[in-house]
C-alpha positions in Angstrom: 18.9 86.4 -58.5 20.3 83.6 -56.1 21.9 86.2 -53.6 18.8 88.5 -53.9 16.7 85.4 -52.5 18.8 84.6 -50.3 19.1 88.1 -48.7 15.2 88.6 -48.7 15.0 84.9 -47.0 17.5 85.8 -44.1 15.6 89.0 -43.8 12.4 87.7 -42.9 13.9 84.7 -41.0 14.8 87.8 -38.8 11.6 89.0 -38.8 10.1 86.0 -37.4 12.5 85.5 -34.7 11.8 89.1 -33.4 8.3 89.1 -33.4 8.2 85.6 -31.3 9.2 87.4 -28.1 7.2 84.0 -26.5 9.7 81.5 -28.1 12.5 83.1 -26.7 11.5 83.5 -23.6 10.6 79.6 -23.1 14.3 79.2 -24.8 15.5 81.1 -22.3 13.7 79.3 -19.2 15.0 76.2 -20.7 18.4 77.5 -20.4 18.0 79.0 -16.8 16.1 75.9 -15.7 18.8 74.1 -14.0 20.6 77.2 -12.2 16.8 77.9 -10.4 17.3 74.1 -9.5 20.3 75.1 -7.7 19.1 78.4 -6.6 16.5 76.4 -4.2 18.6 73.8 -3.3 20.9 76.1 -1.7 18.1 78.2 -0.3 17.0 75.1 1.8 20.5 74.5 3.2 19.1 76.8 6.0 15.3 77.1 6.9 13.4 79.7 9.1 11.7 78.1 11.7 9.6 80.7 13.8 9.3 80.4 18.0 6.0 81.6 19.3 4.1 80.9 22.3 1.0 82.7 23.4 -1.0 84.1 20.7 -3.0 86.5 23.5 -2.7 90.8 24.7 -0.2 90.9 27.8 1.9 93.2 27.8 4.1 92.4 30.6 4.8 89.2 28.6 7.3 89.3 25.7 6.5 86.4 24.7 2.6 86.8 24.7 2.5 88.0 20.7 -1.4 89.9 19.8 -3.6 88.2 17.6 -4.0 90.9 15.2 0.0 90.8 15.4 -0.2 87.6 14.3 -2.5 87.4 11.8 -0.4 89.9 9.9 2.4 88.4 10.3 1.0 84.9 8.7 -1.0 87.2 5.8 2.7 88.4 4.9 4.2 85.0 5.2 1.4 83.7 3.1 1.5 86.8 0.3 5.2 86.5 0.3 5.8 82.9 -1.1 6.2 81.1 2.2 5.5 77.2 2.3 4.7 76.3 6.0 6.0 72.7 6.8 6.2 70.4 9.3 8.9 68.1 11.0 7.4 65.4 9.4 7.9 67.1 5.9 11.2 68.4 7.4 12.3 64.7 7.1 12.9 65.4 3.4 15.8 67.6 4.6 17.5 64.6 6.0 17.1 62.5 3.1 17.7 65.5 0.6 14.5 65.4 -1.4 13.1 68.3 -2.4 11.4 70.7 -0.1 8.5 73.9 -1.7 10.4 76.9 -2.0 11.2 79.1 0.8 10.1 76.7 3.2 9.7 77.7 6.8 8.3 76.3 10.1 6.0 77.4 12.8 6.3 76.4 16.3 4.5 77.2 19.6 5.9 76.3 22.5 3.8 75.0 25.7 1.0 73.8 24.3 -1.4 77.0 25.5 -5.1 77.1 25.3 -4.8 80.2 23.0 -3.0 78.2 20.3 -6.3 76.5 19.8 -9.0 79.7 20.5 -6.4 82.1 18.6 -3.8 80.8 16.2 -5.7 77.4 15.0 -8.1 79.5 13.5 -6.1 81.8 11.8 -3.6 79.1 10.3 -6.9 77.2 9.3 -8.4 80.7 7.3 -5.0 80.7 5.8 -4.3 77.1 5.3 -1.4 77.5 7.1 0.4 74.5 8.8 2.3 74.8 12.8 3.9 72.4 15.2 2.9 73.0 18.6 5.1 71.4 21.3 3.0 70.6 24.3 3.8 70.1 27.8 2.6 66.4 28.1 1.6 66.7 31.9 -0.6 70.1 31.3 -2.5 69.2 28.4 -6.1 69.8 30.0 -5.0 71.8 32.7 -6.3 75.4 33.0 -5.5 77.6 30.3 -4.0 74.7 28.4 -4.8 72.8 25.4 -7.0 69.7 26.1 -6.5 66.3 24.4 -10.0 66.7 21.8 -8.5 70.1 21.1 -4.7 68.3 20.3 -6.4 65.2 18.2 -8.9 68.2 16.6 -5.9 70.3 14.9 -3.8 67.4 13.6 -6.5 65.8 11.9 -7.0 68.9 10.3 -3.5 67.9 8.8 -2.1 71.5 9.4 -1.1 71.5 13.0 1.6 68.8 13.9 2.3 68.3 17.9 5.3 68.1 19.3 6.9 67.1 22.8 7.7 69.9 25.4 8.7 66.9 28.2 6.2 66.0 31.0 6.6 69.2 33.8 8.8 72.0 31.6 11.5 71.7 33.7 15.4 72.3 33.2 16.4 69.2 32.0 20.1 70.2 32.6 19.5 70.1 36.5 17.7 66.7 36.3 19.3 63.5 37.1 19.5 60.5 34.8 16.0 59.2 36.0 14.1 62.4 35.8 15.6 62.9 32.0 14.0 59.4 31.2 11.0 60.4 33.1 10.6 63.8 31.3 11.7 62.9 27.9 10.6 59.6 26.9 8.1 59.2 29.3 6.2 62.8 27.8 6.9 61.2 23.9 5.1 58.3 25.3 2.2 59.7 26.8 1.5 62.1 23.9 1.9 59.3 21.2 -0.5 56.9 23.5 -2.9 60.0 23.8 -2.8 61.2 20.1 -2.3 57.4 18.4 1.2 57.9 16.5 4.6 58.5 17.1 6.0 62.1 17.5 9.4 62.9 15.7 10.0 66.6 17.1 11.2 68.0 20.4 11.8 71.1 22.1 13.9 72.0 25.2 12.4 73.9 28.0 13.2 77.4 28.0 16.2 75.8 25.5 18.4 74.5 28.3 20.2 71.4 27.1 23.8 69.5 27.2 24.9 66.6 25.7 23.9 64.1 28.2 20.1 65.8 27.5 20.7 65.3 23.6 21.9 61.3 24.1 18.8 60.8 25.9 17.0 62.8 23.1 18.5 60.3 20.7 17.4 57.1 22.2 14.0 58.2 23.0 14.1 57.9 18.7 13.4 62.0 18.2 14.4 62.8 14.8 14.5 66.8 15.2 14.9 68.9 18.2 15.2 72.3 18.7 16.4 75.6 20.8 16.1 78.6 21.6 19.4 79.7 20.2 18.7 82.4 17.5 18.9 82.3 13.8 18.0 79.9 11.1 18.1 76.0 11.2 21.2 74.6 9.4 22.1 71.1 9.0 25.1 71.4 10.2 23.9 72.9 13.7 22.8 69.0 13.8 19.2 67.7 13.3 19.3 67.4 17.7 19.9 71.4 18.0 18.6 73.4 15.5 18.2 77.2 15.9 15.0 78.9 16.1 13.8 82.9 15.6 11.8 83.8 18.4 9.4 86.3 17.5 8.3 88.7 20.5 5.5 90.5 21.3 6.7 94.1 20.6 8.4 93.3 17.5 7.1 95.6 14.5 5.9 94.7 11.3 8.5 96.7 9.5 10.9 94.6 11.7 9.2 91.3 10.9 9.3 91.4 7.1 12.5 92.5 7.2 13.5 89.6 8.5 11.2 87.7 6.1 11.1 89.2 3.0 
């Protein structure tokens, strides 16, 4: 009588574990949990961070990507589990705290009118966040960004701006008082203009050495970047990190390849 128990209790212990498909799935989470942990941490160790500059039709220009391009291209983004950051949030990186998963970064280089007509508006329908790294000396200059329109889109708290040095010029043919001039005298004016320090820098047309990066470093930048293709890595160092630039005639196929 015992054993015939026994046998009909095991039975329907069975039963029950079966039919509580929701129990072992949250069994299993719990197991996986720490290996997702991972997962992401090692999916940070290299972060997308996208080169754009005029968001505008010209098709003689490469680097001149179409609006409707554009929007597209931040729709996918958006759809496919991409967390836009800034440098500032970027700082987690250095310090190894966690960053959203898939993070990736926006940048515009040249501070160009249309980043405010064009791309502002789209990143703002799609709460999505950019850095745009202006030429210090051509903010308000014709067919550049003005300083209401640069104070406008970081209170917004989705656009972050950058330093593109005073004149865009190639800072590897400048002497030691131009460098000065064009690096910490640009950080200066855009941080007296916009109220707050600036951490993120970008070398015109990507042309740098190491006497441009020491002079980087002492102006207090904490990130810079190039135009050297692929994605950021630490190890590239936090002065010369890698960027995708995305061109004009790129197709969408193309593009989310590249992003899944």
């Amino acid at each position: 009588m015992h054993i015939f128990l026994l046998l009909i209790s095991m039975l329907i212990s069975g039963w029950e574990q079966e039919a509580n498909p929701l129990l072992q799935s949250q069994i299993e989470k719990k197991q996986s949990a720490p290996e997702t942990q991972l997962i992401s941490r090692l999916d940070t160790e290299s972060i997308p961070i996208l080169m754009y500059h005029s968001i505008s039709i010209n098709q003689s220009n490469t680097l001149s990507v179409p609006p409707k391009v554009f929007y597209k291209q931040m729709e996918h983004l958006k759809n496919a589990g991409y967390n836009t950051i800034t440098f500032k949030e970027l700082m987690s990186w250095k310090t190894s705290q966690r960053l959203p998963d898939k993070p990736i970064l926006i940048t515009f280089d040249d501070g160009y009118l249309d980043n405010y007509t064009v791309a502002y508006p789209i990143l703002k329908k799609l709460q999505m966040k950019a850095t745009i790294f202006a030429t210090s000396d051509f903010i308000g200059s014709p067919n550049h960004l003005n300083w209401n329109q640069a104070q406008e889109m970081e209170q917004s708290g989705l656009i972050e701006i950058g330093v593109h040095t005073r004149h865009h010029v190639d800072l590897t043919k400048s002497n030691q008082l131009q460098l000065e001039d064009e690096i910490l005298g640009a950080k200066q004016r855009l941080e007296k203009g916009l109220g707050h320090p600036i951490i993120a820098f970008a070398y015109p047309s990507g042309e740098f050495n190491q006497n441009v990066i020491q002079v980087v470093k002492r102006a207090g930048f904490e990130f810079a970047v190039t135009t050297k293709p692929g994605y950021a890595e630490k190890k590239q160092g936090y002065l010369t990190l890698h960027r995708i630039r995305i061109p004009g005639d790129q197709s969408m196929a193309t593009f989310i390849r590249k992003f899944p």
